[in-house]
C-alpha positions in Angstrom: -3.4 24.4 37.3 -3.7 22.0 34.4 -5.9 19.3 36.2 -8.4 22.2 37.3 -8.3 24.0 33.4 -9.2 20.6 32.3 -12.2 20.2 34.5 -13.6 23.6 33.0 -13.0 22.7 29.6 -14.6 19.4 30.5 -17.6 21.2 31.8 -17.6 23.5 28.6 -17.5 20.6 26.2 -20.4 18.7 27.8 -22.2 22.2 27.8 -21.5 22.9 24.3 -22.3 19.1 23.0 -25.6 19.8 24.7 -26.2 22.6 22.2 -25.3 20.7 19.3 -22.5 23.2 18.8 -19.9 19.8 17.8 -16.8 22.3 16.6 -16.6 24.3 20.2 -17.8 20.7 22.0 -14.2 19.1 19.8 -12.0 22.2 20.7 -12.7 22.2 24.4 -12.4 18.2 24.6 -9.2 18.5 22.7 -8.1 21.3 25.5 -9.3 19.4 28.6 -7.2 16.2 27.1 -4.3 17.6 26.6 -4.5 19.6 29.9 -4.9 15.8 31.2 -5.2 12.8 30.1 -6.4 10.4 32.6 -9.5 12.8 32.7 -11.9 10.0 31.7 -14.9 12.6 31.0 -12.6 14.4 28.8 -11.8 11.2 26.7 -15.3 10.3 26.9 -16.2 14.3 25.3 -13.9 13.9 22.4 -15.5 10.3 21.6 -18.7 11.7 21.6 -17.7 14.6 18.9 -15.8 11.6 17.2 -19.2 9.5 17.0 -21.2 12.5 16.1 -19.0 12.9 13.0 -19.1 9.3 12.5 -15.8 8.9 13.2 -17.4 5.4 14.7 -13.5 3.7 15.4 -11.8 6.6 16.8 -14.3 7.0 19.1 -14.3 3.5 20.0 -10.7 4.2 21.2 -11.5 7.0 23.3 -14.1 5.1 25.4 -11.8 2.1 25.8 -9.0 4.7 26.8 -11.5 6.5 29.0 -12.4 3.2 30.6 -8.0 2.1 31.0 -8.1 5.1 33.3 -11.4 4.6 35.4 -12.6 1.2 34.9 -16.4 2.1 36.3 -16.8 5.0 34.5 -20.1 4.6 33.3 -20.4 7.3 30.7 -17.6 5.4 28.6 -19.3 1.8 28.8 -22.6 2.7 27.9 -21.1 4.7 24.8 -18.9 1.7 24.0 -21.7 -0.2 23.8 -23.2 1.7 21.6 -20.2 2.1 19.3 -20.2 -1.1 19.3 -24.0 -1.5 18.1 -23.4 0.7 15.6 -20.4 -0.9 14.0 -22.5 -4.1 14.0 -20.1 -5.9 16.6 -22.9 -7.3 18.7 -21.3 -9.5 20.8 -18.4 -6.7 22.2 -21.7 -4.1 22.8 -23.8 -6.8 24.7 -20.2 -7.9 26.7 -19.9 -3.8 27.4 -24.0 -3.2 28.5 -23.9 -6.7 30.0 -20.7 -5.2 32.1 -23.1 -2.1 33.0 -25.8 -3.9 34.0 -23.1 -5.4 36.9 -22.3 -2.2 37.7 -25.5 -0.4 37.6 -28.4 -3.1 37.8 -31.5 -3.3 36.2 -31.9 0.6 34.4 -34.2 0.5 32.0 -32.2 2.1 29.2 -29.2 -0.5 30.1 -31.6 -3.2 29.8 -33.4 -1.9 26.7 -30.1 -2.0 24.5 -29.4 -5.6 26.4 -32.8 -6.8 25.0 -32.3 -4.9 21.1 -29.0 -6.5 21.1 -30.3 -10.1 21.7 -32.8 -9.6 19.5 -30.4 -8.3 17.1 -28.5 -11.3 17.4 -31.5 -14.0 17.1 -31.4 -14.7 21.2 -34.9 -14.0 21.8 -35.7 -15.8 25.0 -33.3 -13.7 26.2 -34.8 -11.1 24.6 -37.9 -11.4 26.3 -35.8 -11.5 30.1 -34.2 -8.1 29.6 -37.3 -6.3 28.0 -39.7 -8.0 30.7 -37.5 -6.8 33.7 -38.2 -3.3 32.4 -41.8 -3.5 32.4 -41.7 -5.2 36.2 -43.5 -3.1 39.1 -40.2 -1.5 40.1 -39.9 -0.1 36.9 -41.8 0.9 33.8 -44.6 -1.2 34.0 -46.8 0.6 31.4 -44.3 1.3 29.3 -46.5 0.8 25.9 -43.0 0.7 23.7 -41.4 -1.7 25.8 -45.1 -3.8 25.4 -45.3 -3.7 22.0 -41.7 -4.8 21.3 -42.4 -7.7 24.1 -45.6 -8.3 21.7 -43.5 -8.5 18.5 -41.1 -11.0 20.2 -43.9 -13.0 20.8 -45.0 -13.4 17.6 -41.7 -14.3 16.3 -41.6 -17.5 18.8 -45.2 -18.1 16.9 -47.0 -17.6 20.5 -50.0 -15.7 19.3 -51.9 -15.7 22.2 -48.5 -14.1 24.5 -48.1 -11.4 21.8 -51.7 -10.6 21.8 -51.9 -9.8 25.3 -48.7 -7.8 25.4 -50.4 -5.9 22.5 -53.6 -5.0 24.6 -51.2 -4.2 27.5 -49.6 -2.0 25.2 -52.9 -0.8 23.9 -54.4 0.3 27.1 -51.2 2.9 27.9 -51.2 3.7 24.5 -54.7 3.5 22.3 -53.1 5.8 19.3 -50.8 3.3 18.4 -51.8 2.3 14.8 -49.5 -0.7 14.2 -50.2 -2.1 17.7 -54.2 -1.2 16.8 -53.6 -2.9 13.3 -52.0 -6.1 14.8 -55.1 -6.4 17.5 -57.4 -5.8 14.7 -56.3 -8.6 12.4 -55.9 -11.1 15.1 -59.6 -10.8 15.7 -60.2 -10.9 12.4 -58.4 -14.1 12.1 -60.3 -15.6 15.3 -63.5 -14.9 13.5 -64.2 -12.5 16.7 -65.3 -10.0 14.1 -67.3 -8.1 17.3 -63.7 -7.9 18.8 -62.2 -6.3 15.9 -64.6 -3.8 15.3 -63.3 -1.1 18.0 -59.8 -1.5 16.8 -60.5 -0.6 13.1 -63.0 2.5 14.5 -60.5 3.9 16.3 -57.8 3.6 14.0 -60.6 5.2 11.4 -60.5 8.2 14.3 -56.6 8.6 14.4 -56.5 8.7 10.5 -59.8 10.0 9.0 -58.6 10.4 5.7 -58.0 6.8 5.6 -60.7 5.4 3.9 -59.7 1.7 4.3 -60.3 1.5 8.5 -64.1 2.4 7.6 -63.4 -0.4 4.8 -62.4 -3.2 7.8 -65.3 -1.7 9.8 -68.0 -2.5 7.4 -66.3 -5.7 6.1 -66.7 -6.8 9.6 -70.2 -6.1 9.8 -70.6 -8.2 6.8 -68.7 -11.6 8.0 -70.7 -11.1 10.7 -73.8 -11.4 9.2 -75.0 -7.9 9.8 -75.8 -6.8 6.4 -77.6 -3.8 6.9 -74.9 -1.8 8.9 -72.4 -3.0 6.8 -74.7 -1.8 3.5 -75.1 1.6 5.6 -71.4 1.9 6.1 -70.3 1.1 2.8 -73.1 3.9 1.4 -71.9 5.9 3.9 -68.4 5.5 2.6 -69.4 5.6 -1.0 -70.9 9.0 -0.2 -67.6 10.6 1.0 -65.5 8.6 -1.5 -67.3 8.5 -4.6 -64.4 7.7 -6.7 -63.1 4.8 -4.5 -63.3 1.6 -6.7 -62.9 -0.9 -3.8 -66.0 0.5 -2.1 -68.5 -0.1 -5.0 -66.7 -3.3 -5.5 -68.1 -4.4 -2.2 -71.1 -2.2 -2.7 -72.5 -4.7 -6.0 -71.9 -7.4 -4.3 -73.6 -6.7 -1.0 -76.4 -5.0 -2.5 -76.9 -8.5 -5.0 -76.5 -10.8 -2.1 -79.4 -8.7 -0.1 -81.4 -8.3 -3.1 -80.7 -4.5 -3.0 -82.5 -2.3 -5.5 -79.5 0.0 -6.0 -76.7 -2.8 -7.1 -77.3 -2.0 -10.8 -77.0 1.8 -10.2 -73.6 0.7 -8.1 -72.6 -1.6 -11.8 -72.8 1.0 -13.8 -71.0 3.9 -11.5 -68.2 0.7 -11.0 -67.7 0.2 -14.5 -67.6 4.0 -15.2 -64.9 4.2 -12.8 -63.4 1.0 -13.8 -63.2 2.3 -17.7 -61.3 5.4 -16.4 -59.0 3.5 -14.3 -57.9 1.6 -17.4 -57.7 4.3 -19.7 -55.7 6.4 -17.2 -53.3 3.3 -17.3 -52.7 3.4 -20.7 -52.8 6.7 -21.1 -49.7 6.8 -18.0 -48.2 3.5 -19.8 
């Protein structure tokens, strides 16, 4: 029975493009096609092994075939879509996942490639519709992602304030986040709310202790502030782990000269050492 041999190799195919094994996946979507071809999943298997070898048009032919013979079939309209995306024709992958969304409303991966796609294309109030139904209470609501991008879009329509709270949102699901923790970090900076800023910079010195320039924003904090004696302490503290870090003594001299600090000459002379070295390694590497 060919219709029933083509459902097996059907089955096969998906099983095999699973397993990343593309050459069986091809074979038994080539058998299942030819065994029928009005079996949508089967045209919808040999697109995939097409897109895998980025064989982007052929596939694109498959899924529109797939879809001739059932019109629904969702498989082939969500792949079209993507297709689509990735041959840069926005407007026919935002026509197929705006087609999806009819048929399927409101699933959060639909919706996702609805909202990169209007982004993509420079719509972002729209933008901001798709990626804010996916973080409604009915569906991903702390989604930190989905936050984040809603905090990017934000700040591309030059509403600060909106991004910053989408960033916090995002934040709270997700506190190892370093660009999000960055972003929060430097907006308080910017407000002046140097007391705000501190616990973003600290924990971003926890994710990456290697990092010597979190402790850096921590103590430079400390200083705008007006708390000169934690940030001298932090910066001796830092100057102790890092002895060879020019930016540190940098900020060392002149913190210790604007407190009146005994140490700043002790701090000149280890800067200059360093800054000596520095140059000769430059022209020594030029």
């Amino acid at each position: 029975d060919p219709a029933f041999e083509s459902r097996a190799a059907t089955n096969l195919s998906f099983l095999f493009f699973l397993e990343s094994d593309f050459k069986q996946a091809e074979l038994y979507a080539d058998l299942a096609v030819r065994n029928d071809r009005y079996n949508a999943r089967a045209l919808v298997n040999k697109g995939n092994c097409l897109f895998v070898a980025e064989e982007f048009e052929r596939a694109k032919e498959l899924y529109l075939e797939a879809i001739g013979v059932e019109a629904d079939c969702v498989e082939a309209i969500f792949n079209l879509g993507i297709v689509n995306k990735q041959l840069q024709r926005y407007q026919e992958a935002l026509q197929a996942f705006e087609k999806l969304n009819s048929v399927l409303p409101n699933v959060a991966d639909v919706l996702y490639q609805l909202g990169t796609l209007c982004e993509k294309m420079g719509i972002l109030n729209k933008a901001v519709e798709w990626f804010s139904l996916i973080v409604t209470p009915g569906g991903r609501p702390t989604d930190p992602g989905v936050l984040s991008i809603l905090g990017n879009l934000a700040n591309k329509m030059d509403d600060e304030a909106q991004a910053t709270l989408h960033y916090l949102e995002s934040y709270r699901y997700s506190p190892t986040n370093l660009e999000v923790i960055t972003k929060l970090g430097i907006y308080f900076v910017r407000q002046e709310v140097y007391e705000n800023a501190i616990p973003f910079f600290e924990r971003a010195a926890e994710i990456q202790p290697g990092e010597i320039k979190w402790q850096l924003m921590v103590a430079s904090c400390y200083r705008r502030m007006g708390s000169f004696q934690q940030a001298l302490r932090l910066y001796e503290q830092i100057h102790r782990e890092h002895p060879n870090d020019i930016e540190c003594l940098r900020y060392l001299v002149t913190l210790c000269r604007e407190v009146g600090h005994s140490d700043a000459e002790e701090y000149q002379v280890a800067l200059r050492r360093l800054e000596r070295q520095a140059a000769a390694g430059g022209l020594a590497n030029g």
